[in-house]
C-alpha positions in Angstrom: -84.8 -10.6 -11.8 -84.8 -11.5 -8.5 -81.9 -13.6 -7.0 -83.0 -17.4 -6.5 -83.4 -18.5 -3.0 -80.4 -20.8 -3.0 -78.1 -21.1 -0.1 -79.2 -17.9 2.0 -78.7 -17.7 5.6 -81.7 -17.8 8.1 -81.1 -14.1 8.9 -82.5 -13.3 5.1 -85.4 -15.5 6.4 -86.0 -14.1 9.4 -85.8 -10.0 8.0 -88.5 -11.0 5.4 -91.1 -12.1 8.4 -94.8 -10.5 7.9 -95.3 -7.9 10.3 -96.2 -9.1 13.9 -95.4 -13.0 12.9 -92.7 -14.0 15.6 -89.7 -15.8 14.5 -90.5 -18.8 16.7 -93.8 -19.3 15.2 -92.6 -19.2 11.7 -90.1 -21.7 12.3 -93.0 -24.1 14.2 -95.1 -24.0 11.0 -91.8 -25.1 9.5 -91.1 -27.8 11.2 -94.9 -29.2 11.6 -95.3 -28.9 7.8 -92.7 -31.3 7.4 -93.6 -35.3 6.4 -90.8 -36.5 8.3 -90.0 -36.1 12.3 -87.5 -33.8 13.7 -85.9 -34.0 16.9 -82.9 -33.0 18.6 -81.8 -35.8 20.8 -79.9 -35.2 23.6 -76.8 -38.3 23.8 -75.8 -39.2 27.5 -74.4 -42.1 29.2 -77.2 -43.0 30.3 -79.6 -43.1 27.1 -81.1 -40.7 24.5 -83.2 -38.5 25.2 -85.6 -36.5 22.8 -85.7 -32.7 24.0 -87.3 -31.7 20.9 -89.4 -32.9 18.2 -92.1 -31.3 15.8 -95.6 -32.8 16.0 -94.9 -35.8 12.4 -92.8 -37.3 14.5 -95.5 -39.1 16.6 -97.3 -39.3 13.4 -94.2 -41.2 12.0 -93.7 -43.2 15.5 -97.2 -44.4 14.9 -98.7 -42.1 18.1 -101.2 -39.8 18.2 -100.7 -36.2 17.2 -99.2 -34.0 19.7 -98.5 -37.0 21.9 -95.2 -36.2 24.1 -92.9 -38.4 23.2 -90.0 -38.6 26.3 -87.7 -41.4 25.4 -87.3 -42.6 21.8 -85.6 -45.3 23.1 -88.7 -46.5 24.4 -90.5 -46.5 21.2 -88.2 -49.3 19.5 -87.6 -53.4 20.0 -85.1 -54.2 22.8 -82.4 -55.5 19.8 -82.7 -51.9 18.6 -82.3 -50.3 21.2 -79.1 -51.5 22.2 -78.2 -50.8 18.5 -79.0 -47.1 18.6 -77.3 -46.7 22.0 -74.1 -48.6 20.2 -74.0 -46.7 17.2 -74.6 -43.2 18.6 -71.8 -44.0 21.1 -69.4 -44.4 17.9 -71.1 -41.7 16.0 -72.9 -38.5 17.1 -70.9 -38.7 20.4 -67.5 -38.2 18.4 -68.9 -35.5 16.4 -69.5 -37.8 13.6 -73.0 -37.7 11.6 -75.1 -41.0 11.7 -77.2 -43.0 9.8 -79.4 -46.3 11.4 -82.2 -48.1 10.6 -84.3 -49.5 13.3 -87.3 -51.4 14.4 -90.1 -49.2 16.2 -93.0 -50.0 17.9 -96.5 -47.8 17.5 -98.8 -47.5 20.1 -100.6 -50.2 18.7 -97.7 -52.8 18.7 -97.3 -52.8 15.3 -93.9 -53.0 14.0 -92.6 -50.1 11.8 -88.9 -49.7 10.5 -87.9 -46.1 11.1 -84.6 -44.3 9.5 -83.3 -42.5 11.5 -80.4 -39.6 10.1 -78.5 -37.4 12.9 -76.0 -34.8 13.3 -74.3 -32.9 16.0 -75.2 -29.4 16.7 -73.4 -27.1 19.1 -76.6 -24.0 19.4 -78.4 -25.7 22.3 -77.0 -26.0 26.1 -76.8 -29.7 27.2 -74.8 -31.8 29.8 -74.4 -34.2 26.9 -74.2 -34.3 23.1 -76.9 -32.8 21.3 -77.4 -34.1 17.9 -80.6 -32.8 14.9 -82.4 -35.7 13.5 -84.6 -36.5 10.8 -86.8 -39.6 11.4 -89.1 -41.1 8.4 -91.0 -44.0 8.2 -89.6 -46.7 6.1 -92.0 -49.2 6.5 -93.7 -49.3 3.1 -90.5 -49.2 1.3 -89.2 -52.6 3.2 -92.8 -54.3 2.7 -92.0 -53.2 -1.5 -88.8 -54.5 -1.3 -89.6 -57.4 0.3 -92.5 -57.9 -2.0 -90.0 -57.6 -5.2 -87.6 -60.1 -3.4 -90.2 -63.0 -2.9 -91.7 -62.3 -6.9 -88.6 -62.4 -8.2 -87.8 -66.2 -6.4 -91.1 -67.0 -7.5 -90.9 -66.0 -11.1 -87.1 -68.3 -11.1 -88.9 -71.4 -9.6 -91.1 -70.6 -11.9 -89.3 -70.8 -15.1 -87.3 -73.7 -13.7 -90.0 -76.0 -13.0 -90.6 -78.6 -15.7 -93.4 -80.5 -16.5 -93.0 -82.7 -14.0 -92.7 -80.3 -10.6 -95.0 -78.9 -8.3 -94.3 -75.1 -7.7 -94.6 -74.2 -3.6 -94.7 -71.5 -1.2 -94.5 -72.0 2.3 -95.9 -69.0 4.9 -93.8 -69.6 7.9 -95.6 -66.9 9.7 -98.6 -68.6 9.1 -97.5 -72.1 8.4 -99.6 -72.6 5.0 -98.1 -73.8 2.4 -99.7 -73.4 -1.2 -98.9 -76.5 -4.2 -98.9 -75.4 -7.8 -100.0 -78.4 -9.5 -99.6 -78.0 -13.5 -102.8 -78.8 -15.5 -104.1 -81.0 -18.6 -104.0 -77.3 -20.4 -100.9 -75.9 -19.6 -102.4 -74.1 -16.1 -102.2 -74.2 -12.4 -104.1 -75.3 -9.8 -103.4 -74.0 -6.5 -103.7 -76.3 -3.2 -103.0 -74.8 0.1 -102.6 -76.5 3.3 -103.4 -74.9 6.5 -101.3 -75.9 9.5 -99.0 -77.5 7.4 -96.2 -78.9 9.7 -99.1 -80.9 11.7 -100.7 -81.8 8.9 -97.3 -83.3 7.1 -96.8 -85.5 10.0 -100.4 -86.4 10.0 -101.2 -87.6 6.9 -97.8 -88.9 6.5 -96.6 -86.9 3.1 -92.7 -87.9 3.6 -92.0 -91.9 3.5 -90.9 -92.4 7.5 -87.4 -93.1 6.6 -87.1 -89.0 5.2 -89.0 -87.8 7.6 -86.2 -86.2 9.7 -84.5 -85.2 7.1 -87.4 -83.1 5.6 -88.4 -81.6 8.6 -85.3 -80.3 10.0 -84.5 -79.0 6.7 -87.7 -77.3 6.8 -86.9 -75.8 10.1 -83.2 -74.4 9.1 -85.1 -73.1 6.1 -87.6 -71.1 8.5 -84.5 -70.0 10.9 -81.9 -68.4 8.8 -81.6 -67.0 4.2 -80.8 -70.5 2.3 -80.6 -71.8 -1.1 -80.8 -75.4 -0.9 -81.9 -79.0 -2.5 -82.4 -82.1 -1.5 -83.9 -85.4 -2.2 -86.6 -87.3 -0.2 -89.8 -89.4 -0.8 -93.0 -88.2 -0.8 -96.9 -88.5 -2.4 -96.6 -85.2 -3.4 -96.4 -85.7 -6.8 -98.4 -88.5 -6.4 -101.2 -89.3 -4.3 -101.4 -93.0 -4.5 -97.7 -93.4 -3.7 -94.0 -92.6 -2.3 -92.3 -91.0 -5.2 -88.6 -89.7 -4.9 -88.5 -86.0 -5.6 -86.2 -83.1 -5.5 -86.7 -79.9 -3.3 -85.4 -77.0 -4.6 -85.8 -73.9 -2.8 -84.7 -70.7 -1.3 -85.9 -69.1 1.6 -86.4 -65.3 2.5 -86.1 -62.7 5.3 -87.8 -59.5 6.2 -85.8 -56.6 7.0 -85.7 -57.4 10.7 -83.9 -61.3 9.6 -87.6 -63.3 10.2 -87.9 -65.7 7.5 -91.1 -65.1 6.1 -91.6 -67.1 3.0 -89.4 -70.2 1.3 -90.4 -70.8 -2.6 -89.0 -74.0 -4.3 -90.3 -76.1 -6.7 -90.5 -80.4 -6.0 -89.5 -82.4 -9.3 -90.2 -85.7 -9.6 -86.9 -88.0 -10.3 -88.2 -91.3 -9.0 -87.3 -93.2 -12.2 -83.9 -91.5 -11.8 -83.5 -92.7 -8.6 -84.7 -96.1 -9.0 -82.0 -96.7 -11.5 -79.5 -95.1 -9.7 -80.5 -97.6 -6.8 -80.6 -100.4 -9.3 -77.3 -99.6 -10.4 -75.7 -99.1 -7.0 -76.8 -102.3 -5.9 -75.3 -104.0 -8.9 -71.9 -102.3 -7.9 -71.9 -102.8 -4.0 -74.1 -106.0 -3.1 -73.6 -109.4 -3.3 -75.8 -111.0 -6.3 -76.0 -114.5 -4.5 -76.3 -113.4 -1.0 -77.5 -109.7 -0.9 -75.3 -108.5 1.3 -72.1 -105.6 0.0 -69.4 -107.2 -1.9 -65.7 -107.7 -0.5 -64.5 -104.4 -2.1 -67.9 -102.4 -0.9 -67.6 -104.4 2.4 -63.8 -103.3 3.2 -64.4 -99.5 2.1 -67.3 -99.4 4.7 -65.9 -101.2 7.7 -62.6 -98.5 7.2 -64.5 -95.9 6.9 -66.6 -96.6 10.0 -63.5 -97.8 11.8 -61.9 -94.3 11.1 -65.1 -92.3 12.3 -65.8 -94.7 15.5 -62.7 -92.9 17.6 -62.8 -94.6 21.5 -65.6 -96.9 20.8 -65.7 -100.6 21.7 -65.9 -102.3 18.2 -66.0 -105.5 17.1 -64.7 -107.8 13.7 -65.7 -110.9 12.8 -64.9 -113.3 10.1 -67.6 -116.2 9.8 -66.3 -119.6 7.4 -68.9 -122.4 6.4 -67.7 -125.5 7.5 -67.1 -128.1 4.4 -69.3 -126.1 2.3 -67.5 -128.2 -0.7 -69.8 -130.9 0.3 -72.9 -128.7 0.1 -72.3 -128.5 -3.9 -70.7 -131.7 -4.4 -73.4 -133.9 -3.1 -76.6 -131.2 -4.0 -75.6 -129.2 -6.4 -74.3 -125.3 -6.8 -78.0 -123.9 -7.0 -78.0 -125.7 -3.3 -75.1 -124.3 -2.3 -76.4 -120.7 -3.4 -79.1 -121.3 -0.9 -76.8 -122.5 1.9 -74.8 -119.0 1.2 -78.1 -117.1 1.2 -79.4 -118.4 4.3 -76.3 -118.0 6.3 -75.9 -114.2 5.1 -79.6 -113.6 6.0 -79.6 -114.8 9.3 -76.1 -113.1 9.6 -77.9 -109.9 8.8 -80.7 -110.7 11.1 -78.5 -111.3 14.0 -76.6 -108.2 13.7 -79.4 -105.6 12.2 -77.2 -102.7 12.8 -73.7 -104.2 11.5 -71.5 -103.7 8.0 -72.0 -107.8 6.6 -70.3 -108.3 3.5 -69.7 -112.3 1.7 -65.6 -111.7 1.3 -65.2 -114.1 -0.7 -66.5 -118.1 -1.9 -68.3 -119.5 2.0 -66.9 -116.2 4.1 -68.6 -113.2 5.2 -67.2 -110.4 7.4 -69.1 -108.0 10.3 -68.1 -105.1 11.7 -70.3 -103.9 14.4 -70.6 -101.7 17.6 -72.2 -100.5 20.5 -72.5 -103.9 22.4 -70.7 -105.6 25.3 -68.4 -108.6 24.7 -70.6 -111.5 25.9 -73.7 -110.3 24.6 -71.5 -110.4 20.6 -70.7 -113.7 21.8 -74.5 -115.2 22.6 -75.3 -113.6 19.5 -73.0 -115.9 17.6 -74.0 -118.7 19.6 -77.7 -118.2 18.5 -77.1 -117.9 15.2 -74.5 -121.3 15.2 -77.3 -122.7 16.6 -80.1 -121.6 14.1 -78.0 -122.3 11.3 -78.0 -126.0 12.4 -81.8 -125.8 11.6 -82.0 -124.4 8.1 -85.1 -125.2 6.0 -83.8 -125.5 2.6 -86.6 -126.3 -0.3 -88.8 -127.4 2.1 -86.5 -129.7 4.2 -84.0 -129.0 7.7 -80.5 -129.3 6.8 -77.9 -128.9 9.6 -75.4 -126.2 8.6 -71.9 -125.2 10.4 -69.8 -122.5 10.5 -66.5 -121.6 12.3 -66.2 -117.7 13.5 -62.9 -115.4 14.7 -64.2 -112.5 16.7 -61.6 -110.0 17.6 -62.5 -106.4 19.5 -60.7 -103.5 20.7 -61.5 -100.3 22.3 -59.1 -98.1 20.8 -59.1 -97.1 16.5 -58.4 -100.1 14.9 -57.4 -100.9 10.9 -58.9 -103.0 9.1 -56.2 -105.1 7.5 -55.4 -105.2 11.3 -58.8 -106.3 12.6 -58.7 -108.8 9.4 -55.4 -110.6 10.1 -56.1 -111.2 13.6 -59.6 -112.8 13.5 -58.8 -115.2 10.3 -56.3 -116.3 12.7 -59.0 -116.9 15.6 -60.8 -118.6 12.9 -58.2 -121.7 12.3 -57.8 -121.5 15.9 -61.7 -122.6 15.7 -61.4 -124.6 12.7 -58.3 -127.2 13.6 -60.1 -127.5 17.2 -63.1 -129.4 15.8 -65.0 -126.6 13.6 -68.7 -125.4 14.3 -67.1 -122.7 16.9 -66.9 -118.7 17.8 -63.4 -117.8 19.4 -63.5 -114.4 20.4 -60.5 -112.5 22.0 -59.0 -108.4 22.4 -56.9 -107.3 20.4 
C-alpha cells in the first residue's frame, strides 16, 4: 500500500512533476486554486508592502481578478490601518506569527472584515521583514454572528414582555423604529416609524418634562453596548394619553463598534407610579399647604447646600404675624386658608426655591442664583401681595415678618437656621410686617 501523503517535504512534490510541467507553474495553480489570498508582505518602517499575492486575493479584497494590488494598506479603513501597522510592529517584525482582524474596503466602498494570519519567512531577499499570509473574507461570518446576537435580545425581550408592553426595535442606521403591539388574540401587530427621532419630537410621544431624558438616553444607546432601564411618560401605550412606562433595553454593535440595533420592550407601570407619587406626597408635602414638610424640607435644603459649593445662596425664614387672631376670631378652616395662601404665593415668588411650612405659621426657603436686592424686592412684593389676599371671596390684609441670611461660601443648615430666626425677632420686636436681610 502506498505511504499516505502526510507531512512530505516539497522535494517529494516536486520529483513527482509530469513531464515538461515547470515547478513554478505547478505551484501557481496551487496557489490560485486556493479560496483564500496569499501574500507575502514585505514589513518596513515605512508601511507594508504586498510583493506577492495569488489571483483570490483580489477576489477576497473585493477587486477584480488579476487586479495588482500594491499596498494592502490601502485597501483597509484609516482605524485599521494604523492597527495593522501597530500590531505587525509587535509581531511579524520580532519574529513572532500574527493574527488580526480588520476592516477592508472593496473597490466598490463596501466594507468587508478580512482576517488576516501571517508568519515570518526567511527564503525571500528583502531590506525588511518578510512575512507569508493567508487573508479570507470574514464578512458573512460577522453578519451571522451579528444576526444571532440581535435574535437572541429579541427572543429575551420577548419572553420578558407581559401583557401590558410594547416590544421595539430601533434601526439606528436607518432610524426606524418598529412597535410590537400585542393583539385581542394573543398576536402582534407591527408599527414602524420612519425617521423616527423627528417624528418623536414632532408628534410629541414623550410628555415635555422627559423629553431630555429620553432622548439623550436614546443617543448613548446609539453611541456605545448598554443594558439599561428607565422610566418616562409617553402615549405609547396609549394614544389618547401620557402614561408612565418603563424602557427596558439593550443595544448592539457590529463588529467594527457601530451600534446597529437597540431592542427593549416599554411596560406600562402608570398605576404603579401614580401610587408611588400618591404616597410620596403623603410622606414629603405639607397636607394644609402643599408645600414639603419640616423633616422633607431640612433634608432638601442640606442636601442642596452640600452640592451648591461657591455659590451665592440664600435662607429665609417667613413668620405670620398674629396668626392666633386669624383662628380665634374666623375659625381654624380660615386659618388653613391664611396658611395656604401665604405658601402659594411663597412658591410663586420663588418658582425655583426648596419652600417647606416648618412648623404652625412658618415656612422656610432656600434658594440660589440671584443677587441680594433683587431676593430682597422679591420679599417686598410678596409682603405687599399678601396684604391683598382674597379669602372666600373677600380681601383680607395679611402680615408676615421674614429673616433673610446669605453667604457665598458652603453653609449648614442648622447654621443658616439659627441666624435668620434671629433676623426674624430682629423684625418682629421692631414693629412686625418686615424682611431683614443680612451676610452671614
Amino acid at each position: 500500500m502506498e505511504e499516505k501523503a502526510r507531512n512530505r517535504s516539497l522535494s517529494d512534490l516536486k520529483g513527482r512533476l509530469m513531464e515538461n510541467y515547470l515547478w513554478h507553474q505547478a505551484g501557481d495553480v496551487l496557489l490560485n486554486s486556493l479560496e483564500v489570498g496569499v501574500a507575502l508582505l514585505e514589513m518596513k518602517s515605512d508601511g507594508v508592502n504586498i510583493i506577492y499575492h495569488n489571483n483570490a486575493l483580489c477576489t477576497v479584497m473585493g477587486y477584480d481578478e488579476n487586479e495588482v494590488i500594491n499596498d494592502i494598506v490601502d485597501m483597509l479603513c484609516p482605524r485599521d490601518r494604523m492597527a495593522l501597522v501597530v500590531v505587525s510592529e509587535q509581531t511579524l517584525m520580532k519574529g513572532k506569527p500574527m493574527t488580526i482582524e480588520v476592516l477592508g474596503v472593496d473597490k466598490a466602498g463596501k466594507e468587508n472584515w478580512i482576517h488576516v494570519s501571517a508568519k515570518p519567512v526567511d527564503f525571500i531577499k528583502a531590506d525588511g521583514i518578510v512575512a507569508l499570509a493567508v487573508i479570507t473574507n470574514i464578512t458573512h461570518d460577522k453578519e451571522k454572528n451579528l444576526e444571532s446576537t440581535i435574535n437572541y435580545e429579541r427572543c429575551m425581550m420577548l419572553q420578558e414582555a407581559m401583557e401590558k408592553s410594547v416590544y421595539f426595535e430601533y434601526d439606528n442606521i436607518s432610524d426606524s423604529m418598529t412597535l410590537n403591539y400585542r393583539t385581542a388574540d394573543g398576536g402582534i401587530d407591527p408599527v414602524t416609524i420612519h425617521n423616527y427621532s423627528t417624528y418623536a419630537k414632532k408628534m410629541h410621544l414623550v410628555h415635555p418634562e422627559d423629553r431630555e431624558l429620553f432622548f439623550s438616553t436614546l443617543a448613548r444607546a446609539c453611541s456605545k453596548v448598554m443594558k439599561k432601564d428607565f422610566r418616562y411618560r409617553t402615549t405609547i401605550i396609549d394614544q389618547q394619553s401620557y402614561k408612565w412606562a418603563k424602557n427596558t433595553f439593550q443595544s448592539i454593535a457590529d463588529s467594527n463598534g457601530r451600534i446597529v440595533r437597540i431592542v427593549g420592550r416599554i411596560d406600562d407601570i402608570d398605576e404603579a407610579e401614580k401610587e408611588k407619587e400618591r404616597t410620596t406626597k403623603l410622606i414629603e408635602y405639607d397636607s394644609t399647604t402643599g408645600v414639603y414638610n419640616k423633616l422633607t424640607a431640612a433634608t432638601k435644603i442640606q442636601s442642596a447646600i452640600e452640592e451648591n459649593k461657591d455659590v451665592r445662596e440664600f435662607f429665609a425664614i417667613v413668620d405670620l404675624d398674629d396668626f392666633k387672631e386669624y383662628n380665634d376670631t374666623h375659625g381654624h378652616s380660615f386659618g388653613d386658608e391664611v396658611l395656604k395662601s401665604a405658601a402659594s404665593d411663597l412658591v410663586a415668588s420663588f418658582p425655583d426655591g426648596i419652600v417647606g411650612r416648618f412648623g404652625g405659621d412658618e415656612f422656610i426657603l432656600y434658594v440660589t442664583g440671584y443677587d441680594v436686592k433683587t431676593v430682597e424686592d422679591k420679599f417686598a412684593s410678596y409682603l405687599k401681595k399678601l396684604e391683598h389676599t382674597l379669602i372666600r371671596g373677600e380681601n383680607f390684609e395679611i402680615r408676615c415678618s421674614v429673616g433673610v441670611v446669605w453667604s457665598e461660601m458652603a453653609g449648614d443648615y442648622a447654621e443658616y437656621f439659627d441666624e435668620a430666626d434671629a433676623l426674624l425677632y430682629k423684625v418682629k420686636n421692631s414693629g412686625k410686617n418686615g424682611v431683614l436681610c443680612e451676610k452671614l
